[in-house]
C-alpha positions as CSV (number, residue, x, y, z in Angstrom):
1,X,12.4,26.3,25.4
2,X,14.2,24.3,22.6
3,X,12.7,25.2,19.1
4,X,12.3,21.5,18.4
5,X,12.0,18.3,20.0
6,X,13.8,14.9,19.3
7,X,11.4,11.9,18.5
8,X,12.2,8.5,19.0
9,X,10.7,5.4,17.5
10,X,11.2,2.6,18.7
11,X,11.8,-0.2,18.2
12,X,12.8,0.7,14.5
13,X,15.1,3.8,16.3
14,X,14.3,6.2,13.6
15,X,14.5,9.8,15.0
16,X,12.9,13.0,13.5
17,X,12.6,16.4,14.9
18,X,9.1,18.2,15.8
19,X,8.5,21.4,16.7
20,X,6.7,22.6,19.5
21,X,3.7,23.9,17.3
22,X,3.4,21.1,15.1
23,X,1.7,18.0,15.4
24,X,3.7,14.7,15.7
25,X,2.1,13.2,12.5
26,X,2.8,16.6,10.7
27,X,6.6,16.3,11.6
28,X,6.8,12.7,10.5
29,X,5.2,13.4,7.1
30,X,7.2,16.5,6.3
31,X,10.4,14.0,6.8
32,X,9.0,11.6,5.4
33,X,8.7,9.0,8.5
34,X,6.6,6.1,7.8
35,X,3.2,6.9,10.0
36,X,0.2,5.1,10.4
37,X,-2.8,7.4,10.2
38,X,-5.9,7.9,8.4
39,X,-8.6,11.0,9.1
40,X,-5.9,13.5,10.3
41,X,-8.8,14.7,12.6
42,X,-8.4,12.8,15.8
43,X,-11.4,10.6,14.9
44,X,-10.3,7.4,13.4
45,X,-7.8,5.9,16.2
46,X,-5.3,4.5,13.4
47,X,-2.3,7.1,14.3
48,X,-2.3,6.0,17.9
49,X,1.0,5.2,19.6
50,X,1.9,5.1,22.8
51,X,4.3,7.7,24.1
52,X,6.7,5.9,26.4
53,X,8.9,8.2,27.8
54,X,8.5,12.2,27.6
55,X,5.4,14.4,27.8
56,X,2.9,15.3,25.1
57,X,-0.5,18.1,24.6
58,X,-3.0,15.7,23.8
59,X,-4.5,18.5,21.6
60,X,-8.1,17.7,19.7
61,X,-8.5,13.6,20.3
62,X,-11.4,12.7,21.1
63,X,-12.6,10.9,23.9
64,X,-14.3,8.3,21.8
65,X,-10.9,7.8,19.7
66,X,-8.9,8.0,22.8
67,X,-10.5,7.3,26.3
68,X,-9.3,8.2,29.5
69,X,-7.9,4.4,30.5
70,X,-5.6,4.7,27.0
71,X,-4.5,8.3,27.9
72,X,-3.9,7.1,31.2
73,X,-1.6,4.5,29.6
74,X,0.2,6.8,27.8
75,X,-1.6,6.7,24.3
76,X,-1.6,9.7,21.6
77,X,-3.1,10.4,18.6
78,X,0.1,11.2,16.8
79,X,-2.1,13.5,14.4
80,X,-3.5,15.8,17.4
81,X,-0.3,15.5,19.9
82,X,2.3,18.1,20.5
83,X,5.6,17.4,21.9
84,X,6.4,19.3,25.2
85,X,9.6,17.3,25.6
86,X,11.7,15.2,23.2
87,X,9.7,11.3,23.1
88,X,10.1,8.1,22.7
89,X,7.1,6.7,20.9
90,X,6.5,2.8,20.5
91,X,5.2,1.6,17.3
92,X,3.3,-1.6,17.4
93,X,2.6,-2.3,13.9
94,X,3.8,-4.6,12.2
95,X,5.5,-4.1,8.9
96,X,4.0,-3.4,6.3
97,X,5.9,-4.5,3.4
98,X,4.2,-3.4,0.5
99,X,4.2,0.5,1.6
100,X,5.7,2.5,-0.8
101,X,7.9,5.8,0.2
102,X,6.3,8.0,2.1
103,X,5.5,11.6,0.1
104,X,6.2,14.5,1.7
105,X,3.2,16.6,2.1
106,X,3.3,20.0,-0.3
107,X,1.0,22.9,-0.5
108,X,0.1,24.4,-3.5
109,X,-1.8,27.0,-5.6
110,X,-4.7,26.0,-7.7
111,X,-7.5,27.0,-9.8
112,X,-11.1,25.5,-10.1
113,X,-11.2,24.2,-13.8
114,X,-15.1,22.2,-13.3
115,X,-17.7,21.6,-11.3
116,X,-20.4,19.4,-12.1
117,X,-23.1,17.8,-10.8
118,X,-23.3,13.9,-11.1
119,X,-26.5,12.8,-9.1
120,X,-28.8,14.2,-6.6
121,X,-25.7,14.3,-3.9
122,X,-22.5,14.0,-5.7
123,X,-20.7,16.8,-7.7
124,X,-16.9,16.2,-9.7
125,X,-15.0,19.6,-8.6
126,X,-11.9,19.7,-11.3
127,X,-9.0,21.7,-9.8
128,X,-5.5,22.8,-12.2
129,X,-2.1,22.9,-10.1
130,X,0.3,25.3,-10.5
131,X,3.0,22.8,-10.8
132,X,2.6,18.6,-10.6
133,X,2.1,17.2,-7.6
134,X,3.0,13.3,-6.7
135,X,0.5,11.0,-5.3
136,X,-0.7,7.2,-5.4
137,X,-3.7,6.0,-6.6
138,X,-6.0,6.2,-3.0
139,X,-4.4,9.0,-1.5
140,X,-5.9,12.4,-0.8
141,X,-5.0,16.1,0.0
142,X,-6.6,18.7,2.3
143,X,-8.2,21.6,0.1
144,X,-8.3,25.0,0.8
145,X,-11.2,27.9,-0.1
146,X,-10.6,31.1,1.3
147,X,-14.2,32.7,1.9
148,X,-13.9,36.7,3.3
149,X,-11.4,36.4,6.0
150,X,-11.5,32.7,6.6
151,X,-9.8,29.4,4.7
152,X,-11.9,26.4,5.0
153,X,-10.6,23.4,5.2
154,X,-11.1,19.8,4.0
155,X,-10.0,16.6,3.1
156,X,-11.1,15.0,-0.2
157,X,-10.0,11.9,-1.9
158,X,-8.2,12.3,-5.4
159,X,-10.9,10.4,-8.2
160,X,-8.2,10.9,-10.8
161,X,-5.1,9.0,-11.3
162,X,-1.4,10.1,-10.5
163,X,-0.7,10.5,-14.2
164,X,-2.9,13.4,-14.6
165,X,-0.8,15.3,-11.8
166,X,-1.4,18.6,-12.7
167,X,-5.3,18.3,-12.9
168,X,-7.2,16.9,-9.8
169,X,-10.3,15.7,-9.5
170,X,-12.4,14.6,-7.1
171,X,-15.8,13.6,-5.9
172,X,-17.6,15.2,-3.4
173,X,-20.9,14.5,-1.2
174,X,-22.9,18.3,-1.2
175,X,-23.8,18.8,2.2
176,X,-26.8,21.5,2.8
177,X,-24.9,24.5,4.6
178,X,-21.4,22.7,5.1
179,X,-19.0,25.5,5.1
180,X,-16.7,23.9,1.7
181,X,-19.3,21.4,-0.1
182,X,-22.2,24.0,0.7
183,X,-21.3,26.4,-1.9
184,X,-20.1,23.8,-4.9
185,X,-22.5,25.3,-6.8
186,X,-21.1,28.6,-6.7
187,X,-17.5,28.0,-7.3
188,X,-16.6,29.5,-10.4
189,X,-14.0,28.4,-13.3
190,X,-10.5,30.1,-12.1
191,X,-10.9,30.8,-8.7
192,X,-8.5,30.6,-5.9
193,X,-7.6,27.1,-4.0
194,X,-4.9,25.9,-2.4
195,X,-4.1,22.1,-2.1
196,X,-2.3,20.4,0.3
197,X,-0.7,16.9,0.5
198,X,-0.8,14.2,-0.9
199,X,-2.1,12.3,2.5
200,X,-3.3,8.4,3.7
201,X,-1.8,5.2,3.7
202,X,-5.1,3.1,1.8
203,X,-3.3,3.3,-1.8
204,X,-3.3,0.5,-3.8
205,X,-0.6,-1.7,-3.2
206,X,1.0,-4.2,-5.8
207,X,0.4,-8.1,-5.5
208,X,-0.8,-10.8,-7.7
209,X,-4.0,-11.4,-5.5
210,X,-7.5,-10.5,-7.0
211,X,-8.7,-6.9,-5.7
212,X,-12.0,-6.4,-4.1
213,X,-13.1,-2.8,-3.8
214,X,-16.3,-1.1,-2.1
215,X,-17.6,2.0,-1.7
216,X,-20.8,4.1,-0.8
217,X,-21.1,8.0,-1.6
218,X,-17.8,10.0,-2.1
219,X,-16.2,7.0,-1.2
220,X,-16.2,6.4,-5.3
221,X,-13.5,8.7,-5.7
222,X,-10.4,7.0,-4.3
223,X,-11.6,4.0,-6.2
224,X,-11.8,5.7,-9.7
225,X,-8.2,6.6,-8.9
226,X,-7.2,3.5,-8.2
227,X,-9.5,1.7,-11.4
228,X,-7.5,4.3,-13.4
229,X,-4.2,3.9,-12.2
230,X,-4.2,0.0,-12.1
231,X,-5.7,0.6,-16.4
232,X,-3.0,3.0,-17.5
233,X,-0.4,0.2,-15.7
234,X,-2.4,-2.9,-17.7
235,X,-2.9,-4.8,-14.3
236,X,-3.6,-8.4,-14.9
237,X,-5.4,-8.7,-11.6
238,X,-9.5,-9.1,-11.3
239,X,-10.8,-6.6,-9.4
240,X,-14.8,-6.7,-8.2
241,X,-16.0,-3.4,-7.3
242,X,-19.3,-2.7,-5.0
243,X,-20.8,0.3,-4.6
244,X,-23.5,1.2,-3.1
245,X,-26.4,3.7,-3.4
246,X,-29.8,4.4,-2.9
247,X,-31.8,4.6,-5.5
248,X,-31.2,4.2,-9.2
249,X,-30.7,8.3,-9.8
250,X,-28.1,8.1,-7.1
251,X,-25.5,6.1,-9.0
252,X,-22.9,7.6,-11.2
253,X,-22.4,6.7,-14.3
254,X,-19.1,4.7,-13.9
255,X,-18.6,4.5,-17.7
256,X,-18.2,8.1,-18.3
257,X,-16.5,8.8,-15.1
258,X,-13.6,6.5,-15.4
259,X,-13.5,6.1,-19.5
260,X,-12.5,2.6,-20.9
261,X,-10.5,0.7,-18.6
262,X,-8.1,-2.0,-19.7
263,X,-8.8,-4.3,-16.8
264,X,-10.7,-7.6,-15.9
265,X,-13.3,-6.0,-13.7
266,X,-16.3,-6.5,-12.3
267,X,-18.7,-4.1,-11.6
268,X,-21.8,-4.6,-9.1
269,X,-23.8,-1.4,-7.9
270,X,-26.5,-2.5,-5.1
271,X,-29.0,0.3,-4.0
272,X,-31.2,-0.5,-1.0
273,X,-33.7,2.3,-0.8
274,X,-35.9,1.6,-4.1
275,X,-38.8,2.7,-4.5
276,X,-42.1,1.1,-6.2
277,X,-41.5,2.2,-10.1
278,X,-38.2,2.4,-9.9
279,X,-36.7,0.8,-13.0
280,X,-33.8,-1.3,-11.7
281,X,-32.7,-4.9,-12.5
282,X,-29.7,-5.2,-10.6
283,X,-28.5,-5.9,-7.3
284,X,-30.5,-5.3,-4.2
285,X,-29.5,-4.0,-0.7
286,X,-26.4,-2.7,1.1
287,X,-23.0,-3.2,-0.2
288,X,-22.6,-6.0,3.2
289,X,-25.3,-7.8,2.2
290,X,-24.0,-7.9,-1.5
291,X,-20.7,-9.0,-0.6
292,X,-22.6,-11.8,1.9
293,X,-23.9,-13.1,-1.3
294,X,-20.9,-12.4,-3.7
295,X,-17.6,-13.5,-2.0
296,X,-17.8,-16.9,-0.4
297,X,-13.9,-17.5,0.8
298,X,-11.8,-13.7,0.8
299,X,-8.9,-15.2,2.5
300,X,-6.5,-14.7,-1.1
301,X,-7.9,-10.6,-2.1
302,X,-6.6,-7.7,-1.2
303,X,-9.9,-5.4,0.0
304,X,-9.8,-1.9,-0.2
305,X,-13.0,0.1,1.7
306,X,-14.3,3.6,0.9
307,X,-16.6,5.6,2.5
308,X,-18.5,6.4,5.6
309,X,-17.2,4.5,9.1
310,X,-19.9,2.1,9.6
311,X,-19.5,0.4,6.6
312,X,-16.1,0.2,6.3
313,X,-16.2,-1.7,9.9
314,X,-19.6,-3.4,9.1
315,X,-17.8,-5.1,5.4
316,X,-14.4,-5.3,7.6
317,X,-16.1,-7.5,10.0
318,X,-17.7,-9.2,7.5
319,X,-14.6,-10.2,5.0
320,X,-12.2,-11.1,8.3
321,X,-15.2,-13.7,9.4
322,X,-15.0,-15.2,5.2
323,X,-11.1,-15.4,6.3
324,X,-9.7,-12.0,4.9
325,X,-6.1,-11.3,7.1
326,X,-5.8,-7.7,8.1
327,X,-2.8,-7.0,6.5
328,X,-4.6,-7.6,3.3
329,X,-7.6,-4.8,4.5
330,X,-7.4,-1.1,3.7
331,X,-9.4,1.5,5.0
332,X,-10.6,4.7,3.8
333,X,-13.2,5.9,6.5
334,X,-14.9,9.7,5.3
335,X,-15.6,11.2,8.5
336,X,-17.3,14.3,8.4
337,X,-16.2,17.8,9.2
338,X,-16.4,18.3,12.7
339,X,-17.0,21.9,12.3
């Protein structure tokens, strides 16, 4: 058996090596091949490609993401597919051509520095590298807790900007018994993490168009990054940011989170599950129905969406109906861990 694979795309004819026991994504990243892909879970559908010629293990995609008919028809989900013979891979996309250089992914040693609570859900967990790492503003990295003789693993969304490269931070959703968020509030000041990445293709890209961001939940994160990023670079462009909550306890305090920014920005947090005495003037509903109201025409923004899957596709909908083309739409969907 040959100890690596040749893979073809076409029609670009770029060609990159993959080993048997890595994914196809994985090999692409590590020499740094420009890949569409988002969840790295074999959940989200955006790294599928259809394998013309030579054979593949399908690994982990799921049937939802990829259905019999599509693996039929020779489609993979490049982030869950093994090569068992070298591959020619057709990439349909069209170019993008405001992507920046693809970063290789890196793993490295950390230490928790903070963790803090921010509302009912949310906690900032503060992480120190061991050395810099490189990233854009939207990206994220898979993080790594070693608990007895296992190392969970998840994804999380950097909330702080690429300068601060040797402190991470980021913003995370507490989930009841969930094998990494579970024990935030146990994690102590110095202990052992390991980071991995950077990872995702929904940075924020350059332009002169006005910048419409929206998030619910942990979704916040990648935005702060992005808020921060295009401040420290005194971006002339107006970005509107939506975010969406519940209930007035469950917003962060965007102030203190992302400091003084040095941008035209506008800033409009909608909750939808108020309560009678709950002391809140502002906007009322989802994010969707906030944007329905606040953006008449969204044909000349660049949108960037955050958060959980059903309202990244309910506001995608939404802005391509008020004219927004999809090359100017970036998602960020959280899917949750499946295990």
């Amino acid at each position: 058996m040959s100890d690596e694979y040749l893979v073809e795309l076409a029609p670009g004819g770029q060609t990159f090596g993959c080993g048997p026991d890595e994914t196809i994504l994985d090999a692409a990243l590590r020499q740094g091949l420009d890949i569409g892909y988002g969840c790295r879970q074999g959940r989200c559908s955006t790294c599928k490609y259809q394998v013309e010629d030579g054979e593949v293990d399908l690994g982990q995609a799921s049937a939802y993401s990829l259905p019999d008919n599509e693996r039929d028809a020779g489609w993979a989900l490049l982030c869950c597919a093994r090569p068992l013979t070298d591959l020619l891979i057709r990439d349909h996309r069209p170019p993008d051509t405001r992507a920046l250089p693809v970063l290789a992914p890196r793993e490295l040693a950390a230490q928790v520095a903070e963790v803090t609570q921010l509302t009912p859900e949310l906690w900032r967990l503060a992480v120190t590298l061991a050395e810099p790492l490189e990233f854009y503003a939207g990206q994220f990295v898979e993080l790594g807790l070693t608990r007895g003789a296992q190392t969970v693993w998840r994804s999380y969304s950097m909330a702080s900007p690429p300068a601060a490269s040797r402190r991470l931070e980021f913003i995370l959703k507490r989930i009841e018994g969930g094998a990494f968020s579970g024990g935030l509030d146990t994690l102590a000041s110095g202990e052992s993490v390991v980071v991995r990445g950077p990872f995702g293709v929904s940075y924020l890209r350059a332009g002169t168009r006005p910048v419409l961001l929206c998030a619910i939940g942990s979704g916040l994160a990648p935005i702060l990054a992005m808020l921060a990023d295009a401040s420290a670079r005194r971006d002339p462009r107006r970005f509107t940011f939506y975010y969406g909550a519940r209930r007035p306890q469950d917003l962060p305090d965007l102030e203190s989170l992302a400091g003084e920014l040095d941008l035209d920005l506008t800033y409009v947090p909608t909750l939808d599950g108020l309560e009678p005495g709950d002391d809140w003037q502002g906007a009322v509903g989802n994010v969707t129905r906030a944007i329905q109201g606040g953006v008449e025409d969204a044909h000349d923004v660049d949108a960037y969406l955050c958060g959980a899957p059903p309202m990244c596709d309910a506001v995608g909908r939404l802005l391509a109906a008020k004219g927004l083309p999809a090359d100017q739409l970036y998602f960020d969907r959280f899917f949750a861990a499946s295990k």
